[in-house]
VMD Tcl script that draws the C-alpha trace (Angstrom):
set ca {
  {107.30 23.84 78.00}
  {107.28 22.89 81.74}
  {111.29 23.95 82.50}
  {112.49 22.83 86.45}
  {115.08 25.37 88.09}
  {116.93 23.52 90.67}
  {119.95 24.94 92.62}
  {122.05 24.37 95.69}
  {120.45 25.81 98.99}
  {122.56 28.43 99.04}
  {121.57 32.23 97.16}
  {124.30 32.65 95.61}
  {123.96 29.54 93.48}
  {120.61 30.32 92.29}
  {120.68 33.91 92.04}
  {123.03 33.72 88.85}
  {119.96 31.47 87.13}
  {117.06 33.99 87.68}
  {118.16 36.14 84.67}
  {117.58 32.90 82.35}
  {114.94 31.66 84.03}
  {113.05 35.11 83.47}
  {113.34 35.19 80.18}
  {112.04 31.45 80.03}
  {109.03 32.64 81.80}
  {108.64 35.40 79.68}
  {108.84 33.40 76.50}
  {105.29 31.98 77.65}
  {107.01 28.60 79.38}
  {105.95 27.45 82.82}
  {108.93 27.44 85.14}
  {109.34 26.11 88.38}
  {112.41 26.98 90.54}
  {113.25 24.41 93.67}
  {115.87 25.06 96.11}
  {116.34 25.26 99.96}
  {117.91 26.89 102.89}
  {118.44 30.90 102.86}
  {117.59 30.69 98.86}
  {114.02 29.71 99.89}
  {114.14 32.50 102.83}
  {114.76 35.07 99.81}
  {113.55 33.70 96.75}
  {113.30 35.00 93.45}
  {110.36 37.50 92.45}
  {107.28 36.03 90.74}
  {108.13 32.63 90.68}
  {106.53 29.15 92.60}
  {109.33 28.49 94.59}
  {109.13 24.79 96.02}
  {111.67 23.72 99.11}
  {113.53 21.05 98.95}
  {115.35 20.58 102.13}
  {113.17 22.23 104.75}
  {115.49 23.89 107.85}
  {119.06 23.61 106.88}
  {122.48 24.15 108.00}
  {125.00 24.02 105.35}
  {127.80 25.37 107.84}
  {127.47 22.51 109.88}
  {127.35 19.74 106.64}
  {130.41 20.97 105.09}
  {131.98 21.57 108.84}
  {130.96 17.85 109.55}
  {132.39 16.22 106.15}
  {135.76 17.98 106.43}
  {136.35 17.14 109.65}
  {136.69 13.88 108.61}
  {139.57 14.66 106.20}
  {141.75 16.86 108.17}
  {144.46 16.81 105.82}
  {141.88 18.24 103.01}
  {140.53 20.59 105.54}
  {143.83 22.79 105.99}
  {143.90 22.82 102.27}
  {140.67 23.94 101.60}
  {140.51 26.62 104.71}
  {143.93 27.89 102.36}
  {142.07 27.68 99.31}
  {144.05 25.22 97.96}
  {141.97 22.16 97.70}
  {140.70 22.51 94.01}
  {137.50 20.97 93.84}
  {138.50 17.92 95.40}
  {137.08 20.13 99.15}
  {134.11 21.32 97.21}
  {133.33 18.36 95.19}
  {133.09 16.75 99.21}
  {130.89 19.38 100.37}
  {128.55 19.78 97.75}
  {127.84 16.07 97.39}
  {127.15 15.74 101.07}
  {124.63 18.37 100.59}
  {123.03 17.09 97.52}
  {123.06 13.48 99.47}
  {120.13 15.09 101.75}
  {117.67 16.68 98.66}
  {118.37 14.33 95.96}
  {115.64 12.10 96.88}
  {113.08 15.03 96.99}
  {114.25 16.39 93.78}
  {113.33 13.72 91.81}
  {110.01 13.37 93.37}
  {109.22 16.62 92.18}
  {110.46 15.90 88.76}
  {108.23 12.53 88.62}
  {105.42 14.77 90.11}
  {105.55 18.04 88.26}
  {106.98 16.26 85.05}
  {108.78 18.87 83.11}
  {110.14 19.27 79.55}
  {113.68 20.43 81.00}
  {115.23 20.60 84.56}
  {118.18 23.32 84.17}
  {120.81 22.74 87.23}
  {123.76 24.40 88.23}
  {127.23 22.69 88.84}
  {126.89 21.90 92.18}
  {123.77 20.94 92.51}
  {124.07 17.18 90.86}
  {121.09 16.38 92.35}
  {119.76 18.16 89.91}
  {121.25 16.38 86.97}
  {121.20 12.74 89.05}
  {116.73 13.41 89.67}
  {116.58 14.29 85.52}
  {118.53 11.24 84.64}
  {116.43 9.02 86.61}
  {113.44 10.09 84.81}
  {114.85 10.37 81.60}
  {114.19 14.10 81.31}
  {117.16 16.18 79.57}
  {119.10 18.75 81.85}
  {120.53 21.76 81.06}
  {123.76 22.71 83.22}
  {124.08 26.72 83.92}
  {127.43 27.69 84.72}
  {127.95 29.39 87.96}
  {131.24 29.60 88.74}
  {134.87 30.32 87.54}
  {136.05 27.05 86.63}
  {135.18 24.42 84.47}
  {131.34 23.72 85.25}
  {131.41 21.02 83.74}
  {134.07 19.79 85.45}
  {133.08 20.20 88.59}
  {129.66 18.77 88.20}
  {131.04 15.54 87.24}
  {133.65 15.95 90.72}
  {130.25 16.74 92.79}
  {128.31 13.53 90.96}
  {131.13 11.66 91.17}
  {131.39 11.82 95.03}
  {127.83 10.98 95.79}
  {126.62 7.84 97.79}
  {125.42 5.74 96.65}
  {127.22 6.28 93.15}
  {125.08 8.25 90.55}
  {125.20 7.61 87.25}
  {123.92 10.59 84.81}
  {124.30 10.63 81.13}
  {126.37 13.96 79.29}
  {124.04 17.21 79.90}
  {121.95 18.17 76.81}
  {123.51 21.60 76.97}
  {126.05 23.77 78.90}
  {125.23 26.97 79.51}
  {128.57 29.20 80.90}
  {127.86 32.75 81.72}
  {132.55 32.70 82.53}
  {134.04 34.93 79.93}
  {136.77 33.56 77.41}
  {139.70 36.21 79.20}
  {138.84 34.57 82.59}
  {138.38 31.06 82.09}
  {139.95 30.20 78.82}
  {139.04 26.57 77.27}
  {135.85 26.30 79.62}
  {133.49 24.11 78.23}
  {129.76 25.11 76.99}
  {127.78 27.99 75.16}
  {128.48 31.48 76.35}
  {125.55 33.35 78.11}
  {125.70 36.73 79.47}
  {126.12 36.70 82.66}
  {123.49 39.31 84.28}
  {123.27 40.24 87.68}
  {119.86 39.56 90.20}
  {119.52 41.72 93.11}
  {116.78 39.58 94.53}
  {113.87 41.92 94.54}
  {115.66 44.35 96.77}
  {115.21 48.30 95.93}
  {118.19 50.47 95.73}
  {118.05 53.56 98.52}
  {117.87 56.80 96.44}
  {120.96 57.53 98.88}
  {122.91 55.44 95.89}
  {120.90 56.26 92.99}
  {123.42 59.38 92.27}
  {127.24 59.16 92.20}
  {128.67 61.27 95.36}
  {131.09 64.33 95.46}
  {133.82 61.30 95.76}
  {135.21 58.03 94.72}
  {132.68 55.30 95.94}
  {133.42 52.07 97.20}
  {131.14 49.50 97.95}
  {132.25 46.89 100.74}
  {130.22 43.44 100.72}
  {130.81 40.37 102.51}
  {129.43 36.67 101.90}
  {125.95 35.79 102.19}
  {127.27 32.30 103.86}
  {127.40 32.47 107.41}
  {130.57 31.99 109.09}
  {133.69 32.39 111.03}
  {135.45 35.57 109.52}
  {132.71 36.15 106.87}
  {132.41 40.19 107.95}
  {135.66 40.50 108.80}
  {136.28 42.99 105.58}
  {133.66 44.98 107.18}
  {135.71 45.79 110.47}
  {138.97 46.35 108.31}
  {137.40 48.74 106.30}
  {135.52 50.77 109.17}
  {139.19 50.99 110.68}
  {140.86 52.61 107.75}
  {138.13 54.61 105.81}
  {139.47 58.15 107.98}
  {142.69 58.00 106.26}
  {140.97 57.40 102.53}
  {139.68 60.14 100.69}
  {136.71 58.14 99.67}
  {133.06 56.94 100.41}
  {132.05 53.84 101.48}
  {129.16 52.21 101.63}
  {128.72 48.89 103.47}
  {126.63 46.63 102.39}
  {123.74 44.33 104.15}
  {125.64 45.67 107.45}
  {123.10 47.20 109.42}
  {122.53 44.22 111.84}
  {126.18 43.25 111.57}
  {127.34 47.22 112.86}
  {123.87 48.28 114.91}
  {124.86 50.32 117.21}
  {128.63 50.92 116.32}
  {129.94 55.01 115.71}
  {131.17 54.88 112.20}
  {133.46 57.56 110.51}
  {131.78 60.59 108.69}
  {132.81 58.76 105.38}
  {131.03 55.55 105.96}
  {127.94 54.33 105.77}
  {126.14 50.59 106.52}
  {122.89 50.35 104.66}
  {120.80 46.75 104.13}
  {120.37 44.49 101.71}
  {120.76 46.18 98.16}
  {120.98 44.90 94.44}
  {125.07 44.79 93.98}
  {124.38 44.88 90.57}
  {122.29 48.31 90.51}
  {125.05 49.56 93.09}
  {127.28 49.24 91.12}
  {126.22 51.84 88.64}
  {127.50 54.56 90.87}
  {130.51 52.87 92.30}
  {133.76 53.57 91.85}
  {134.96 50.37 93.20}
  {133.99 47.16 95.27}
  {135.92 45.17 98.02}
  {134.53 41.90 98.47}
  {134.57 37.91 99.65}
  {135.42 36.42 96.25}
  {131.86 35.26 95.37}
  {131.97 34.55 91.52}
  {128.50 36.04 91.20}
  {129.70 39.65 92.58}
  {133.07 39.58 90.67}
  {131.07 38.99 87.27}
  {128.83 41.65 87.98}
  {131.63 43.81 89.13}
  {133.10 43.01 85.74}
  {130.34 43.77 83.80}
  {129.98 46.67 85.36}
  {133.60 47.88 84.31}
  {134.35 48.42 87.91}
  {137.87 47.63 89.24}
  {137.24 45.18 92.50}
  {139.72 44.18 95.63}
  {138.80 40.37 96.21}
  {140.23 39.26 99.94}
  {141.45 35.55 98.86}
  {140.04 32.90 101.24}
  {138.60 28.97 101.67}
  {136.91 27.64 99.34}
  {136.31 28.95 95.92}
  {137.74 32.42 97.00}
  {141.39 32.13 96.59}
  {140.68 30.68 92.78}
  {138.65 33.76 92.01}
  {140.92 36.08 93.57}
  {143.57 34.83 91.49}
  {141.59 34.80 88.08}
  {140.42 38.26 89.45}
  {144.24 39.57 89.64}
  {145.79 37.52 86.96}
  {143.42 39.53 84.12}
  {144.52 42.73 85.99}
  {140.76 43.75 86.48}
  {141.47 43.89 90.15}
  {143.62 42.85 93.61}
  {143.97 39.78 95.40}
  {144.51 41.06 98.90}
  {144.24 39.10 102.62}
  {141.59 41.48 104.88}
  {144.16 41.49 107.55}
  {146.96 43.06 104.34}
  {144.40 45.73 103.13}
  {145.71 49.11 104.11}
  {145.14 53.07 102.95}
  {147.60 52.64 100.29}
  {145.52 49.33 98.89}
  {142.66 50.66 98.89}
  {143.97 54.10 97.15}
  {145.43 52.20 94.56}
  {141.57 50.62 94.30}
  {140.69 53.99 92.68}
  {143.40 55.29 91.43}
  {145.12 53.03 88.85}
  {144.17 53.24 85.41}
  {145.42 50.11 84.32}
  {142.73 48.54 86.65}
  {139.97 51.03 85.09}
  {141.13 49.71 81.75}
  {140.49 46.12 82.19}
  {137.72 45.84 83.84}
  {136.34 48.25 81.03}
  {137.63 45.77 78.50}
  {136.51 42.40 80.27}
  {132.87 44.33 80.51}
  {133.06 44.89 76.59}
  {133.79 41.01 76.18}
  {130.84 40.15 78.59}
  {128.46 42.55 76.80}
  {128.80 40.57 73.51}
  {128.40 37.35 74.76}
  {124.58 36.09 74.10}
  {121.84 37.52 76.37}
  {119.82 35.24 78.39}
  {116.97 35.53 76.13}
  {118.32 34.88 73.06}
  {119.50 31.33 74.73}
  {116.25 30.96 75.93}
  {114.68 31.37 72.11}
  {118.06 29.38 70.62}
  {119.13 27.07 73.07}
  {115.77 25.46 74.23}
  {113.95 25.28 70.94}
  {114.87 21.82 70.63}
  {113.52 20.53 73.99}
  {109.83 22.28 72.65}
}
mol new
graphics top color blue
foreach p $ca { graphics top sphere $p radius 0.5 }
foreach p [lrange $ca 0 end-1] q [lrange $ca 1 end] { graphics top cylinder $p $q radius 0.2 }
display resetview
């Protein structure tokens, strides 16, 4: 089968699709992926890779269409907007690529286009060639739900029938009644090696610090914080893709900024993580069994934070509220240890993304 990736311009909305998409390809099906923006800059190993927006600035989109609903905007810079923000955002940007999409699908013609939530251009350029589409969950909320917010704010109006499957990689403990076929959520590092510096656990605790790979006011702010309190925590940390962002800065004896490195195969080592809220690093986190601090923020983050703290895998905690005693408690408590080693158990048995991609497509062959 001829199976069209297509995901938001953005890497961490397409990064979450490789796994499946990789064991599509090697099933012996042809698989295209099309994206745009920093996605294309960094995109995923071995595949044809087509762009679909050419130079883009999704800072300034979502900047522009909230600025038109002020109101919204204070609620979604508090992360309290729901998807009503996102659902705004995301169909502004799917506005500018949905036209291109579906010339590639009427040119390239495949069997399948597999989208993710909030790209409904994806699902909007399948529907108007009557080719099925697969949606592949993301995020921590309904995906389905906020696919048909996204669609549903697009001009002019789209129309696009129920998708032929729903593919959720959310576990039950975090996002109970979500809608769609579980699938393993595994983590892509994007090509990048891991230094052999992090191939071996150290003498101490280890604690990974990442930030967002969205440009933006505040968005390595957790990087500062940390780099202020690490002398008074007996711990290592590690930094992540902060080289550029600290070049030239003295950093304690306990820290450490390295480039961009698979979170996922970082993780292996790590004691713990402190990060944006992304819901592609708190699943791997999770899966990994490692307890994570998630600094609650616009968009999405304050949600995940919450679902993070709620199932006691981890802390919600402002950057500007993290302190030596937070971040001891990071790698000291148990009962954090204990359920992120139990959500990790419930994530291993869900289906692997190749036995959805020998159950779950057979009947598109």
């Amino acid at each position: 089968m001829r199976i069209l990736f297509v995901a938001a311009p953005l890497i961490g909305h397409l990064y979450p699709m490789v796994p499946l998409a990789e064991s599509l390809r090697a099933a012996g099906h042809d698989v295209l992926v099309a994206t745009g923006g920093d996605a294309v800059a960094r995109p995923p190993a071995g595949f044809p890779v087509e762009d679909l927006t050419g130079p883009f600035n999704f800072g300034r989109i979502a900047l522009g269409t909230m600025l038109s609903r002020p109101r919204l905007l204070v609620r979604e810079l508090a992360g309290r907007a729901g998807t009503d923000a996102v659902g705004h955002i995301f169909a502004a940007v799917n506005e500018r690529f949905v036209d291109a999409a579906a010339a590639l699908v009427a040119r390239w013609q495949p069997d399948v286009v597999v989208h993710e939530p909030l790209c409904a251009a994806g699902a909007v350029a399948a529907a108007r060639h009557d080719v099925p589409a697969v949606l592949h969950g993301n995020t921590l909320f309904d995906d389905a739900l906020l696919l048909s917010v996204t669609v549903g704010k697009m001009r002019p109006r789209a129309d696009v029938p129920a998708s032929a499957a729903v593919l959720r990689i959310s576990p039950d403990s975090l996002v109970p009644g979500a809608s769609g076929q579980p699938m393993r959520p595994v983590g892509y590092g994007g090509g990048a090696s891991l230094p052999q510096s992090l191939r071996e656990p150290g003498t101490r605790p280890r604690i990974l610090v990442s930030h967002s790979t969205i440009a933006g006011p505040g968005s390595t702010s957790v990087l500062d914080r940390i780099v202020k309190l690490a002398p008074t925590v007996d711990a290592e940390f590690v930094l992540l893709r902060a080289v550029d962002r600290l070049a030239g800065r003295s950093l304690p004896p306990n820290v450490r900024a390295v480039g961009w490195a698979p979170v996922p195969d970082a993780l292996e080592t790590a004691s713990a993580i402190v990060h944006h809220g992304g819901a592609g690093t708190i699943l791997a986190a999770l899966s990994a069994g490692v307890p994570q601090l998630v600094t609650p923020g616009p968009g999405d983050r304050a949600h995940n934070a919450d679902v993070v703290a709620n199932r006691g895998a981890g802390l919600a905690v402002p950057v500007k509220r993290i302190d030596a005693a937070v971040l001891r408690r990071l790698i000291d408590d148990a009962a954090l240890r204990t359920a992120s080693a139990k959500v990790a158990t419930e994530i291993a048995a869900m289906p692997a993304p190749a036995e959805i991609a020998s159950t779950a497509f057979a009947k598109f062959g």
